[in-house]
C-alpha positions in Angstrom: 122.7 27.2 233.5 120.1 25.7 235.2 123.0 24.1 238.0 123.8 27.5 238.7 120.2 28.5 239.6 120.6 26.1 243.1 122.8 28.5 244.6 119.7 31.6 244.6 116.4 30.7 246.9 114.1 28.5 245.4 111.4 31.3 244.4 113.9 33.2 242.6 114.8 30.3 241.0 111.1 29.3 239.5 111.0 32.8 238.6 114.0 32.9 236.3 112.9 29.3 235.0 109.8 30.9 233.5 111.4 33.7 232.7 114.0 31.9 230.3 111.0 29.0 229.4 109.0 32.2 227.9 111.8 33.7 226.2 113.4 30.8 224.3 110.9 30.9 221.4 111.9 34.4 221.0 115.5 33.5 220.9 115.3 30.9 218.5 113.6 33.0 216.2 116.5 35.5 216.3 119.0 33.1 215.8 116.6 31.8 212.8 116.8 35.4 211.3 120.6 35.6 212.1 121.4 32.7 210.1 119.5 33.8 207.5 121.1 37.2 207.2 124.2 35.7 207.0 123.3 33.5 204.0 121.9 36.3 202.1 125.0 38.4 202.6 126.8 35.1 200.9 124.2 34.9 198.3 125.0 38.9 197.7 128.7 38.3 198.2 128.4 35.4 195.3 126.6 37.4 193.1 129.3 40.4 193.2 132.0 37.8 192.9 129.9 36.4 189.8 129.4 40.2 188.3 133.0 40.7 189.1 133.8 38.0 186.6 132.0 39.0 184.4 133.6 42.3 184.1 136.6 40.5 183.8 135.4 38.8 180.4 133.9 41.4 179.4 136.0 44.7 180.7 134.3 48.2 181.2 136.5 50.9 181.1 134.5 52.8 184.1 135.2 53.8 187.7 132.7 55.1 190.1 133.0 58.6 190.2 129.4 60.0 190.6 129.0 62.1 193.1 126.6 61.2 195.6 125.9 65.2 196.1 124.5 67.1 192.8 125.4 70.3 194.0 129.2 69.5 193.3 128.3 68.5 189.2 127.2 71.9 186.9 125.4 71.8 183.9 127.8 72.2 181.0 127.0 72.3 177.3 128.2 68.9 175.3 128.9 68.8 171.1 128.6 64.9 170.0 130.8 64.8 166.5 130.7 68.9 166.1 126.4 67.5 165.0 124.4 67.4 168.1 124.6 70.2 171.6 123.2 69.0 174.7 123.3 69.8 178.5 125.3 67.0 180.0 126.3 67.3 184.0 130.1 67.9 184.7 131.9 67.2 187.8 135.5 67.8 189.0 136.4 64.5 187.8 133.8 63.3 184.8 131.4 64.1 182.7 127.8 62.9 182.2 125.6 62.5 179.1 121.7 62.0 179.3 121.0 58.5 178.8 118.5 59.0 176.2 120.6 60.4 174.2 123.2 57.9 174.6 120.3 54.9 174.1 119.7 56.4 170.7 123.1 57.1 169.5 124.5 53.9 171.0 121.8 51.5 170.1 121.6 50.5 173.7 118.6 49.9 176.6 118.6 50.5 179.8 115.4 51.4 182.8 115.6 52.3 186.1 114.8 49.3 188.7 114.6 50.0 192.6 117.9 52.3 193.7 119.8 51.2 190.3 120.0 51.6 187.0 119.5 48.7 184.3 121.9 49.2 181.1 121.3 46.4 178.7 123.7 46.6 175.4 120.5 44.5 173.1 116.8 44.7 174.3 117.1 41.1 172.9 117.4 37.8 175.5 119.4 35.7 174.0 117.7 32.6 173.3 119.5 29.2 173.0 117.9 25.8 171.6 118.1 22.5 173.3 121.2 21.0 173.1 119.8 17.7 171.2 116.9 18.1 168.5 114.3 16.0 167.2 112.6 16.5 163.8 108.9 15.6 165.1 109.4 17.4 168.3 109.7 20.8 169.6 110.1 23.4 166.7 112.7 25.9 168.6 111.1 27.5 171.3 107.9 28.6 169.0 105.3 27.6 171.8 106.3 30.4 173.7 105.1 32.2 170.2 101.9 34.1 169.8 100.9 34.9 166.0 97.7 35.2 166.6 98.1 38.4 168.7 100.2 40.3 166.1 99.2 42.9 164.5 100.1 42.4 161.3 97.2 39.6 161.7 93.7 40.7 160.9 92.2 37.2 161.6 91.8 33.5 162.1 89.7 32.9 158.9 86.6 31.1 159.9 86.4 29.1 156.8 90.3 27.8 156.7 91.1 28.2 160.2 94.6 30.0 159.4 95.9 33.8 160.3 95.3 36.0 157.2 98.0 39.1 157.1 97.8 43.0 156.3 101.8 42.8 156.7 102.5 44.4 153.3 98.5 44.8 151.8 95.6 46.7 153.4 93.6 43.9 152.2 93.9 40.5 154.2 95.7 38.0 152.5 97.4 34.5 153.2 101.2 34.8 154.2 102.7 31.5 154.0 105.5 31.8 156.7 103.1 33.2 159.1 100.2 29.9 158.6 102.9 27.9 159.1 104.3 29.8 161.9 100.8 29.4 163.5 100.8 25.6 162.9 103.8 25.3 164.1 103.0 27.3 167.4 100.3 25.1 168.3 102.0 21.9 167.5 104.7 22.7 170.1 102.0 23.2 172.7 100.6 20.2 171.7 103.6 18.8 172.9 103.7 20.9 175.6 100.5 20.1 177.0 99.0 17.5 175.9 95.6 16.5 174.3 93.6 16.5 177.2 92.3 19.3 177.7 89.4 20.2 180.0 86.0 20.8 178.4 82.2 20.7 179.1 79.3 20.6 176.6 76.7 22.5 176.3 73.3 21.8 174.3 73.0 18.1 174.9 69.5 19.0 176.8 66.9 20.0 174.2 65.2 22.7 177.4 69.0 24.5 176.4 67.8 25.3 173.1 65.3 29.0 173.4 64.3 31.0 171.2 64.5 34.9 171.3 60.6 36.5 173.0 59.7 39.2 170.0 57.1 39.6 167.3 55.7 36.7 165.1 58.8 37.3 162.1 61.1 36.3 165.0 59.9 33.1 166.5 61.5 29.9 165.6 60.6 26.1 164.7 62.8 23.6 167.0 62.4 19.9 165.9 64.4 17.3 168.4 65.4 14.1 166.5 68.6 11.2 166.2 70.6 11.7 163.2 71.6 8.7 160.4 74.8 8.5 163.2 72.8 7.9 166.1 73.8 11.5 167.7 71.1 14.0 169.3 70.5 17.1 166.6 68.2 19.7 166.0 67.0 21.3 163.1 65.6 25.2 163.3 64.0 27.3 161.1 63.9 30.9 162.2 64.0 34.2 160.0 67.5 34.4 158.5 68.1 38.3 158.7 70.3 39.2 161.0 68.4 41.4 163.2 66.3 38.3 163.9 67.9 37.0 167.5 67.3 33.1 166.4 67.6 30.6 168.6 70.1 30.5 171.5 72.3 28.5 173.5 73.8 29.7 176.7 77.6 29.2 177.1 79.9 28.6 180.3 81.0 31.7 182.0 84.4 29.6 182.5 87.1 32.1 182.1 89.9 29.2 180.7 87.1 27.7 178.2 87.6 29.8 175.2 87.2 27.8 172.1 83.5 26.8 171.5 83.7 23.8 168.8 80.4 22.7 167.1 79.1 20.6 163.9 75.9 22.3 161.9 74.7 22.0 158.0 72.8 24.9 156.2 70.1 24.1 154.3 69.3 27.4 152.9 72.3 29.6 151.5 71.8 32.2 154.1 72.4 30.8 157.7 74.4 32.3 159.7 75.5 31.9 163.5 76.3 34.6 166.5 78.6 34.4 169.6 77.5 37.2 172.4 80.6 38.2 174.9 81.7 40.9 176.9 84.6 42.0 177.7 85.4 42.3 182.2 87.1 45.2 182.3 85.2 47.7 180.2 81.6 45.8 180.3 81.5 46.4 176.9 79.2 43.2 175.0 81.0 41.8 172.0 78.3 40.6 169.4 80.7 38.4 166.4 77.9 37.4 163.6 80.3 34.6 161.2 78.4 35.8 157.7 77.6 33.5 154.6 79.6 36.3 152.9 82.7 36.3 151.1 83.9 39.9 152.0 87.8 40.7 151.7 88.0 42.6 154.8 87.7 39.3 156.9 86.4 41.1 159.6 84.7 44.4 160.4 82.1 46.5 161.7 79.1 48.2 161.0 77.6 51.3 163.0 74.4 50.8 161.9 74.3 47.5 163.8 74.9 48.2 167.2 71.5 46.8 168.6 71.6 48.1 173.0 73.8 50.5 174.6 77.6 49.6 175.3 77.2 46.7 172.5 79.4 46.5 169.4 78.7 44.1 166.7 81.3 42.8 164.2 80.9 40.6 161.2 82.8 37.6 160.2 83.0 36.4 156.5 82.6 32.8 156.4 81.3 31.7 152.8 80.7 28.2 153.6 79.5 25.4 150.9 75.7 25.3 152.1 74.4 21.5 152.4 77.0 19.8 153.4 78.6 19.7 157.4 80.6 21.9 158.8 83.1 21.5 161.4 83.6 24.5 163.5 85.8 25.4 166.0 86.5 29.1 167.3 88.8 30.8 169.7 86.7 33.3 170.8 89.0 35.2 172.8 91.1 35.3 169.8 88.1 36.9 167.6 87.1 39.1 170.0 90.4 40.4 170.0 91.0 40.6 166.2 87.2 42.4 165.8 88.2 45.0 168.3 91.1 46.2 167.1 89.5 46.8 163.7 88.1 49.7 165.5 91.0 51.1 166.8 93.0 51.0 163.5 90.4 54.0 162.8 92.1 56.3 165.2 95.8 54.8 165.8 98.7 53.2 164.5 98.0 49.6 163.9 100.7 48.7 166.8 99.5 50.8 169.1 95.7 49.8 167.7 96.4 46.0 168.5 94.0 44.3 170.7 95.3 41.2 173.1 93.0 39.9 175.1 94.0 37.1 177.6 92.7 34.6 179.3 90.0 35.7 182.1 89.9 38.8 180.4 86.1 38.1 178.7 83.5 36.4 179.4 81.2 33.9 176.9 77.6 34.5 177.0 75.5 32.6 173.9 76.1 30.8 171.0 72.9 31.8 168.7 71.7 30.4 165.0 69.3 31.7 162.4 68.2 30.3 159.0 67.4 26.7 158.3 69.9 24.3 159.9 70.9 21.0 161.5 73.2 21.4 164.8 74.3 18.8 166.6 73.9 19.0 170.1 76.9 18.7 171.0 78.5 22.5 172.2 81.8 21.5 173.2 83.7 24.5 174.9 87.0 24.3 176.1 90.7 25.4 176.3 93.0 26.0 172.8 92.8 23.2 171.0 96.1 23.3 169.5 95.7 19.9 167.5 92.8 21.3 165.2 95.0 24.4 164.4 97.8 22.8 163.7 96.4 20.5 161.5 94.0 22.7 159.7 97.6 24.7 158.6 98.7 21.7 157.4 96.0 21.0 155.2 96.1 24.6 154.1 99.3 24.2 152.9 98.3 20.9 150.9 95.2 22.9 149.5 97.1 25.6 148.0 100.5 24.0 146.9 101.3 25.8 143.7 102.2 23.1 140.6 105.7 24.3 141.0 105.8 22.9 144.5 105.6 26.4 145.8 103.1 28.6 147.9 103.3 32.2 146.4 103.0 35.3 148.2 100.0 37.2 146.3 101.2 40.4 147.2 104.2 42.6 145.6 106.7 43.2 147.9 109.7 45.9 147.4 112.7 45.1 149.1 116.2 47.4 150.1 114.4 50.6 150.0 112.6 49.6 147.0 115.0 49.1 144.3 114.1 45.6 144.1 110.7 44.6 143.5 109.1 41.3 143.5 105.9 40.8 141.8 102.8 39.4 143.0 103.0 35.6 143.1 107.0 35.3 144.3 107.7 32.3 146.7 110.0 32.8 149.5 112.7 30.2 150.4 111.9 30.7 154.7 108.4 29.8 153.7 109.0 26.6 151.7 111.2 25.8 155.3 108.7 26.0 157.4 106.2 24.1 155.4 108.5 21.5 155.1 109.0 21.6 159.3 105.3 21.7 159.4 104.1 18.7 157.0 107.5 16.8 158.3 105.3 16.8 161.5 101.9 16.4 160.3 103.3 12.9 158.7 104.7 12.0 161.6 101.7 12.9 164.0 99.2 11.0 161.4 101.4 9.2 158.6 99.1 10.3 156.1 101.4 10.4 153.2 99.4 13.8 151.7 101.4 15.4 154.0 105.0 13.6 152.8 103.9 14.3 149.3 103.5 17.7 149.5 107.0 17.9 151.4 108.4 16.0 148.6 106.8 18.6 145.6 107.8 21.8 147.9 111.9 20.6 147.4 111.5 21.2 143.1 111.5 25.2 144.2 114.9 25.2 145.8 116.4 24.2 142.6 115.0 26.7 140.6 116.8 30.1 140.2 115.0 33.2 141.7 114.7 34.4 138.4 113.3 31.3 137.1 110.4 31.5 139.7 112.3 29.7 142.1 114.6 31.0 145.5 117.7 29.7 144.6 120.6 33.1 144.4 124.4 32.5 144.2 127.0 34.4 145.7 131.0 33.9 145.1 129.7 30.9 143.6 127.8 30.0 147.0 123.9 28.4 146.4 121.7 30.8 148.9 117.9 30.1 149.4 116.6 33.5 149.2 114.0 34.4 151.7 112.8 37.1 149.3 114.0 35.9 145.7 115.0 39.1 144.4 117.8 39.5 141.1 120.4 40.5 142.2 119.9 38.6 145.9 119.5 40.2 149.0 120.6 37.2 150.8 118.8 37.6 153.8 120.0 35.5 156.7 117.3 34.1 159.1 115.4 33.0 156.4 117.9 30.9 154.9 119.0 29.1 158.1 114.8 28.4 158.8 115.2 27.1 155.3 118.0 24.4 156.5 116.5 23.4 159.2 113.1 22.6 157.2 115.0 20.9 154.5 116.9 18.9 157.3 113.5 18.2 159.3 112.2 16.2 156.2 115.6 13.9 155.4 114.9 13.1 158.7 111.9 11.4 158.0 113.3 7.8 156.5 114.2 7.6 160.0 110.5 7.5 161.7 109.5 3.9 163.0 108.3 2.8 160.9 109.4 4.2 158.0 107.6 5.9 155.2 107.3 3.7 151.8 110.4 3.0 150.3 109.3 5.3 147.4 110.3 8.5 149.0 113.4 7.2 150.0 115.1 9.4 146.7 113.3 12.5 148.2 114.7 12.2 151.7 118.1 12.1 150.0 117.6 15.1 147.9 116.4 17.0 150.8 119.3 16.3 152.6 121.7 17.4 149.6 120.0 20.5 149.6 120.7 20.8 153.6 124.3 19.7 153.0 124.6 22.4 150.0 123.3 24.8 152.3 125.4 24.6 155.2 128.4 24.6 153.2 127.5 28.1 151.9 126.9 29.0 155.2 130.1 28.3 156.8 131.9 30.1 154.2 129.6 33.3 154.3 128.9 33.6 157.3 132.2 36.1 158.0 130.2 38.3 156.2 127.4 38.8 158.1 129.9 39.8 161.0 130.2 43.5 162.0 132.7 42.9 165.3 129.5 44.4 166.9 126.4 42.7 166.2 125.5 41.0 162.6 124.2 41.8 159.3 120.3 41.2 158.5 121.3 40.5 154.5 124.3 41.3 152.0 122.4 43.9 150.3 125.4 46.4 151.1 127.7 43.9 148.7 125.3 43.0 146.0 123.9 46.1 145.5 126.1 48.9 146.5 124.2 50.0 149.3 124.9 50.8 153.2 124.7 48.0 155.7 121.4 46.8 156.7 122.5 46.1 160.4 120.0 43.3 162.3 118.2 45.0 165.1 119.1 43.0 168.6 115.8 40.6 168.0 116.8 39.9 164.6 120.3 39.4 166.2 118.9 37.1 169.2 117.3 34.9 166.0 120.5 34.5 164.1 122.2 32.9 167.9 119.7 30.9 168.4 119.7 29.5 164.8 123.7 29.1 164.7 123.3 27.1 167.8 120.1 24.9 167.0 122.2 23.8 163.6 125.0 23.3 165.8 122.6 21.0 167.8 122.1 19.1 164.3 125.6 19.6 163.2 128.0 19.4 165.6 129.7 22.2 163.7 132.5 24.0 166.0 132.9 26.6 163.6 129.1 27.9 163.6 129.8 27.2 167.3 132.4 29.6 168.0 130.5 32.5 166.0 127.4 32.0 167.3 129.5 32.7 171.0 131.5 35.5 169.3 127.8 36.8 168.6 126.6 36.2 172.4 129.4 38.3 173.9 128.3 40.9 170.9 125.0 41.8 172.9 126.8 41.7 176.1 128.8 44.5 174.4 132.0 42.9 173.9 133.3 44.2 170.5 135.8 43.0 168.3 139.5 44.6 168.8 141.0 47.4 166.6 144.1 46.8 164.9 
């Protein structure tokens, strides 16, 4: 271009030089921005080639006739099944049902997005397990899980450091499946992230350490020494009621540091300690007092307490063994959270009266103490610390093993509309599974052989008959570890495959390097007969729990004469995942190709008619 400018004058020529010089930038850009359109209208041609496919594997008897004008459809009365009249919208060429009714009497989902329309046959994602899986490693894809937040939880007990439930009891009590849900959580974090985790500590400097201005009854006594351990402590005495502020400690206002882990012994029966927070988005303060009180609510609140305006003050029972040390550790987002929705289970369904709080969502003010007590200084605050909760559910479940090898459920439960029962004090075949996943990994993280042992006394309940006390059922002459051990069986489904994969976690345990003593060698061997037993029953069951359209959440419409009790789509998204995670194990193509069948279920392809 520039050989053609010689032929024009030479001011012409500069002219048009800095003309093109100043306009180049410009043009690049647009050629930037065509290129790019172009690759997007790939990407979008790619996609619509994809979706296209997938129509093709799964085929939709639909063509586009919507009108794009409204004024062409007229409203038009509809009868579903001669039951139901509705307005629908009729065209000259289709008719057209309200999607909400069509959600509820199809069991489908679907929300509007953008310009389009989202329908979704399951609500469910389905979930698939790593292809390979290792005994001490992942459980499933449980760090993505929350227990904690549920609703059914009323607390982390302060005392045990495991959830307590109100699943089927108004009154907190221990849930096996869920502790060891909760240990298992956190132990998959662990692995997730690590045992660093950032922390600072608070209390180290005795000028940290004030006591509450107020009248005479409220001051304190502060004495500064070395303990037997060489490590900085304290020891206060201050009035013990718990109007009496105490002495306090002033905690990082660092949105990710959470916990607050400390070590203190009592040496008067009445001690207690305080944590002062408030929450960001209402101001509210948060006032949690952990009790010397052995009070079956857990946690709750009193009226009478609240001290200032916009503060609400909740009480923890923690009946600790006075005289000797304590090791405490706190999530205090995670208390704050369960203390406030205590209140709102007053006024609303306990769903809708759940509490989560998340991270940044409160702030930490004061730790505070009152009584007679040794602290050490040593306030650490910091993120989760998944190790301490997965280990104190662990050791709950070796606390509270049952001499049959067992952890009951101390709560009556009524199953299939309640014409089964199970008494207070039933164990459940899912939770004997998970323990076993759980102290399989405990050993493994520590090789202390309480753990193993435990393991080892859990396998005597899955020879037992449920009538016997144990969670062992038959069908068509078919072993089946009931979930809920009811007579007849209910033969619930997700609970027995959790079951197999516990019982296959701990035979894999000979295999640790090293491995354990020879003496449990006979154990590992039973455990995996059990799995063995197990997985044959479920490969010739298993048709069963098929409907062509989705699965079965348990057989209680063969043993006891009863309709279907069709999994909901999360239920169904648990029994793909477990299919495939035992494939992972097994290598079985036959739990392989139903677990697929199942996949294209939720993607709404059905099974043919005849």
């Amino acid at each position: 271009i520039f050989d053609v400018l010689y032929e024009f004058p030479p001011l012409v020529v500069m002219r048009i030089r800095t003309t093109i010089r100043r306009a180049l930038p410009y043009l690049l850009a647009l050629a930037f921005l065509y290129c790019l359109n172009r690759s997007l209208i790939s990407n979008e041609d790619s996609q619509l080639q994809s979706h296209v496919a997938l129509s093709k594997h799964f085929p939709i008897n639909c063509t586009n006739s919507i009108p794009n004008d409204l004024s062409l459809t007229n409203s038009i009365k509809c009868t579903v099944d001669d039951l139901a009249t509705l307005s629908c919208l009729k065209s000259d060429r289709d008719v057209y049902f309200p999607f909400s009714f069509l959600k509820k009497h199809l069991d489908v989902s679907g929300k509007a997005k953008d310009d389009r329309f989202e329908w979704r046959t399951s609500y469910a994602k389905m979930r698939l397990p790593e292809k390979t899986y290792n005994a001490t490693g992942l459980f499933g894809h449980f760090a993505t899980y929350s227990v904690e937040t549920r609703e059914r939880v009323k607390c982390i007990n302060p005392l045990t450091g495991v959830p307590m439930s109100t699943q089927w009891n108004a009154t907190p009590y221990y849930y096996p499946i869920q502790i060891a849900q909760y240990g298992l959580e956190h132990y998959s974090r662990l692995l997730n992230e690590g045992e660093e985790r950032r922390s600072v500590v608070m209390g180290s400097n005795s000028k940290e350490w004030k006591g509450a201005p107020g009248s005479l009854d409220e001051t304190s006594e502060r004495v500064f020494f070395v303990d037997e351990s060489g490590r900085n402590a304290i020891n206060l005495s201050t009035k013990d009621d718990i109007s009496n502020p105490g002495v306090y400690v002033s905690l990082s206002s660092d949105e990710e540091l959470t916990t607050v882990s400390f070590s203190f012994i009592s040496h008067s029966p009445n001690s207690s300690f305080s944590i002062l927070l408030s929450v960001k988005d209402t101001k509210q303060l948060v006032l949690l007092h952990y009790v010397p009180r052995n009070d079956s609510r857990c946690v709750w609140n009193e009226e009478t307490t609240k001290m200032v305006d916009n503060q609400v003050t909740f009480f923890y029972s923690f009946p600790y063994e006075w005289g000797s040390w304590m090791e405490i550790t706190r999530d205090v987002i995670v208390d704050a959270a369960r203390a406030l929705s205590t209140l709102k289970e007053k006024t609303k369904s306990k769903k809708e009266g759940n509490v989560i709080l998340r991270s940044g969502d409160i702030s930490i003010h004061s730790l505070s103490f009152r009584g007679n007590l040794t602290i050490r200084q040593s306030i650490v605050q910091s993120k989760t610390d998944n190790k301490k909760a997965f280990f104190h559910s662990a050791d709950w479940f070796i606390l509270n093993q049952a001499s049959s090898g067992g952890w009951p459920v101390f709560v009556e439960r009524r199953v299939a509309e309640g014409k089964l029962v199970l008494p207070a004090g039933w164990h459940s075949a899912m939770a004997q599974g998970h323990a076993l996943s759980l102290l399989s990994r405990a050993y493994g993280r520590s090789r202390d052989e309480r753990y193993l042992h435990a393991a080892v006394k859990a396998l005597e309940v899955f020879g037992k008959s449920a009538s016997s006390g144990g969670v062992r059922n038959e069908f068509f002459s078919h072993p089946w570890f009931e979930e809920y051990p009811t007579t007849p069986g209910s033969f619930v489904l997700n609970g027995f495959m959790y079951s197999l994969i516990g019982l296959y976690d701990l035979s894999q345990m000979e295999k640790l390097d090293p491995p354990p003593p020879s003496s449990f060698s006979s154990s590992f061997s039973l455990s995996s007969s059990l799995f063995l037993e197990g997985l044959s029953s479920l490969r010739a069951l298993l048709p069963l729990f098929d409907t062509g359209s989705g699965s079965m959440y348990d057989l209680r419409h063969v043993a006891l004469n009863l309709h279907p009790n069709l999994a909901r789509w999360d239920y169904h998204a648990v029994h793909v995942y477990l299919l495939k995670w035992l494939v992972a194990i097994t290598g079985d193509e036959g739990l392989d190709q139903v677990a697929d069948r199942w996949i294209g279920y939720a993607n709404g392809k059905k099974a043919k008619h005849n």
